[in-house]
C-alpha positions in Angstrom: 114.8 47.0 76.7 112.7 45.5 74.2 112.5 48.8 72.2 116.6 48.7 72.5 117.1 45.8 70.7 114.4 46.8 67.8 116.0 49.7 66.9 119.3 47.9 67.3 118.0 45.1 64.7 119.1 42.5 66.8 117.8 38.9 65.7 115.2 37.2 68.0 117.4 34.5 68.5 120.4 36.5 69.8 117.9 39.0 72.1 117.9 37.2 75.2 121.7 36.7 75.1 121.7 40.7 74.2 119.0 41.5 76.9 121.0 39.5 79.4 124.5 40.9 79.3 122.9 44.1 80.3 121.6 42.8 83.1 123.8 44.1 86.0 123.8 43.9 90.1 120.7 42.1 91.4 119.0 41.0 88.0 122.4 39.8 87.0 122.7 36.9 90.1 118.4 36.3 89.3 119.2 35.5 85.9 121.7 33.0 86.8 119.1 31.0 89.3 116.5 31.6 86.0 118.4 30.4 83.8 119.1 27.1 84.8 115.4 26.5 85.5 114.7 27.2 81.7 117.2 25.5 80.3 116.1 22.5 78.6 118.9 20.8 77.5 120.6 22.1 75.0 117.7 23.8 73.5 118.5 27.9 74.1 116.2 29.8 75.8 113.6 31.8 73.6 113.1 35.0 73.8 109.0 34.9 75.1 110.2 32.5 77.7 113.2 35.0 78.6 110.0 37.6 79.2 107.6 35.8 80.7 110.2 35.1 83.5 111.5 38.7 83.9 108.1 40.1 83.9 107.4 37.7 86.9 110.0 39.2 88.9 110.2 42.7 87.9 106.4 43.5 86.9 104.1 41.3 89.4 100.5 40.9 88.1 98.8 43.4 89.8 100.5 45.7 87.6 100.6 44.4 84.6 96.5 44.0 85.1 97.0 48.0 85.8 98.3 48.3 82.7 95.8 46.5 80.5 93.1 48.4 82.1 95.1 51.7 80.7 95.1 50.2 77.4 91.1 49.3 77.3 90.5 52.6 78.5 92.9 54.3 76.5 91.7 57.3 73.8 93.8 59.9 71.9 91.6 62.7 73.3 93.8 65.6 72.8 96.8 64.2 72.2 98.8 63.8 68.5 98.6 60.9 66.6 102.2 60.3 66.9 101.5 61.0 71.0 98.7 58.7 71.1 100.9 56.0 69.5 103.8 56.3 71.7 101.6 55.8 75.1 99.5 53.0 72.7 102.9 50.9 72.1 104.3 51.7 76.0 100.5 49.9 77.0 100.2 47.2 74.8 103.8 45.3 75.1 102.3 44.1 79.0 98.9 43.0 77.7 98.4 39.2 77.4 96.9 39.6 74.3 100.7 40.6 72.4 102.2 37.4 73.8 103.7 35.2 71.2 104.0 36.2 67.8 103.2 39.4 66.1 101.1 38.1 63.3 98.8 36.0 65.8 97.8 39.7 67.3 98.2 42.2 64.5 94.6 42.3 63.7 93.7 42.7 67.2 96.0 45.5 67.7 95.0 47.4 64.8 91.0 47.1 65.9 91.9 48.7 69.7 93.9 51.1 67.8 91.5 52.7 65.8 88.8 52.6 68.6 91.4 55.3 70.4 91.3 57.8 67.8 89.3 61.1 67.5 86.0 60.8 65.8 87.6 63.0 62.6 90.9 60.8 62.2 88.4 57.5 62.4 86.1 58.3 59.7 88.9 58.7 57.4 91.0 55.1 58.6 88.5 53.4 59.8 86.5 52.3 56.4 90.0 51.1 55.0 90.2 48.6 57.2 93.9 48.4 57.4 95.0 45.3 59.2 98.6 46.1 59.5 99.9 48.3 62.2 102.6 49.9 61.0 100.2 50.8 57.7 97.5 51.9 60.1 99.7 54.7 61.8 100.8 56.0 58.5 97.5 56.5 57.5 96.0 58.1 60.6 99.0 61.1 60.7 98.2 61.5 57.3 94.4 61.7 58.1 95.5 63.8 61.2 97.0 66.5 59.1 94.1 66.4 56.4 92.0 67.5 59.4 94.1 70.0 60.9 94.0 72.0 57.2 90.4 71.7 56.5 90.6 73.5 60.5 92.6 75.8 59.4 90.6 76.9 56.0 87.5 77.2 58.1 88.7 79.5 60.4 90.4 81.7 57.7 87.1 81.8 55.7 85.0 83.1 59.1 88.2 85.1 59.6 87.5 86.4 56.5 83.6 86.8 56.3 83.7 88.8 59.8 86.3 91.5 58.6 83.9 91.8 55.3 80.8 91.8 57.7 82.1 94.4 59.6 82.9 96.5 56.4 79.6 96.2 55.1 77.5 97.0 58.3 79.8 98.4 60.8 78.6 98.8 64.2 76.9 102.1 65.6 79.8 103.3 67.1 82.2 102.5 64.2 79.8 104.6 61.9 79.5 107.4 64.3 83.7 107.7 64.7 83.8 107.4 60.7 81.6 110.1 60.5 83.3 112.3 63.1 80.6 112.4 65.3 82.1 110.8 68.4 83.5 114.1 68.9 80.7 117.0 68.2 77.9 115.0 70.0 80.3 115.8 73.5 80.7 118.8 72.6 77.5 119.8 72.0 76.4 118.0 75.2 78.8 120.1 77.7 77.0 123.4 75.7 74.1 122.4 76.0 75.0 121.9 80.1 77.0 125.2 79.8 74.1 127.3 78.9 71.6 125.6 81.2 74.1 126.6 83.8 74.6 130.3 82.5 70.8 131.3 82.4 70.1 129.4 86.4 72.9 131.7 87.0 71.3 134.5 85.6 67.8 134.1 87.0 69.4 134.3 90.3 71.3 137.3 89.5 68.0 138.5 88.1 66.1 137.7 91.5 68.6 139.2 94.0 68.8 142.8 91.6 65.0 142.6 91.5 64.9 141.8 95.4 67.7 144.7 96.2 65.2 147.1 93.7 61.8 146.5 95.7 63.7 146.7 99.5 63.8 150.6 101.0 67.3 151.1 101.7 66.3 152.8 105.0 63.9 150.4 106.6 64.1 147.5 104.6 61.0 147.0 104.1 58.5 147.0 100.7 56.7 150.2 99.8 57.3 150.9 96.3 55.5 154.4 95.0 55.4 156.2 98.1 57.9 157.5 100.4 59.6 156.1 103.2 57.5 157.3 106.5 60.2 155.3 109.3 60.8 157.9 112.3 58.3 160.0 111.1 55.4 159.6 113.3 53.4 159.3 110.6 50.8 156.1 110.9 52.2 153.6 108.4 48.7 152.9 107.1 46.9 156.6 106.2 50.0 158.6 106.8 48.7 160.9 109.3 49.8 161.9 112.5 48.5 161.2 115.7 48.1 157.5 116.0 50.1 153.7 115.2 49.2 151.6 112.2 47.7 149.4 114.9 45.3 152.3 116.2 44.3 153.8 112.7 40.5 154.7 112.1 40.6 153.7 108.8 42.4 150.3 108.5 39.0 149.6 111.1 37.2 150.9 109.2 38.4 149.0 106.0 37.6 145.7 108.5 34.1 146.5 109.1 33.4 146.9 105.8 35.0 143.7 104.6 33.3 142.2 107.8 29.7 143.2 106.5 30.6 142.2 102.9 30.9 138.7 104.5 27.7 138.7 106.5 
């Protein structure tokens, strides 16, 4: 309401007969009990009085003590300067300390003002020592945008020093895809695995011809420079007839020799 008649411009003597002819339903009939108990006389009713009384009804103590706690505690954080001066204002109209006049608390207000603001918006303000509200918030938006473009240049120049950075002394793999050898080193990789694959292949080939060369196609067996003596009776071992490999006089006597060598 109070903001209302502010931005209306409505004199301080006329508020509370503004405030009051808005009042409708159940503040309507309290205001009529209210206002008898104020009146003095003949002497109208001023306008801190008029508040005093509504707050008593409408906002009890406890909340109003709420409040002022909120307002002690109160820092802009991340919110704008024209943010933090909104919630600032909606605080400070229920602390005690804004009763009566404006000048008696101006100073006051300006000091738990700037103890709210960022560390960056502070420095800037706070050395003026700017004693008059209104003066104060000017200042700090201005200081608030100051900030926010020195920001801004800062990131451009990093923006700028990494993309020269990177120019200069590009990465290993930027200098290898420049070069166009991202796409050979692959390539030579998979011939490299190609050939390794080709010559196992081929040993084995080798090893199987070499293996089908040496085996006798008749008895299977190994006996390379003579000829195949399977169903012939001959003995496997001299190649005479008359006796097995097992009975053959001179694979004995091949043993006893190689058993007197030992003795």
């Amino acid at each position: 309401m109070e903001r209302a008649l502010q931005a209306q411009l409505v004199p301080e003597e006329q508020r509370v007969e503004f405030a009051t002819y808005l009042l409708t339903g159940e503040a309507s009939h309290w205001w009529q009990g209210a206002r008898r108990l104020l009146q003095q006389g003949n002497d109208p009713i001023t306008w801190d009085a008029f508040q005093v009384e509504f707050y008593k009804k409408y906002f009890p103590n406890s909340a109003r003590t709420a409040k002022e706690l909120e307002l002690l505690q109160l820092k802009q954080g991340a919110m704008s300067v024209s943010e933090y001066t909104d919630k600032f204002e909606e605080l400070f109209r229920f602390s005690r300390m804004c009763q009566g006049a404006p000048r008696d608390f101006e100073e006051w207000k300006c000091i738990k003002y700037e103890g709210g603001l960022r560390s960056e918006i502070l420095s800037s303000v706070g050395p003026m020592e700017i004693r008059v509200f209104s003066e104060l918030v000017n200042k700090s938006r201005i200081a608030e945008e100051c900030v926010r473009k020195v920001v801004e240049a800062k990131n451009d120049r990093r923006e700028s020093h990494r993309r020269e950075h990177n120019q200069k002394y590009p990465t290993r793999g930027q200098e290898c895809k420049r070069r166009g050898y991202s796409q050979r080193f692959p390539q030579r990789r998979n011939d490299l695995a190609t050939n390794r694959n080709s010559q196992g292949k081929g040993r084995e080939k080798q090893i199987v011809a070499a293996s089908n060369v040496l085996s006798c196609q008749r008895c299977g067996g190994h006996h390379p420079n003579r000829p195949c003596r399977y169903g012939s009776g001959l003995c496997y071992n001299c190649g005479k007839l008359g006796h097995l490999v097992r009975d053959c006089p001179h694979r004995k006597d091949r043993e006893t020799a190689r058993s007197d060598f030992r003795t």
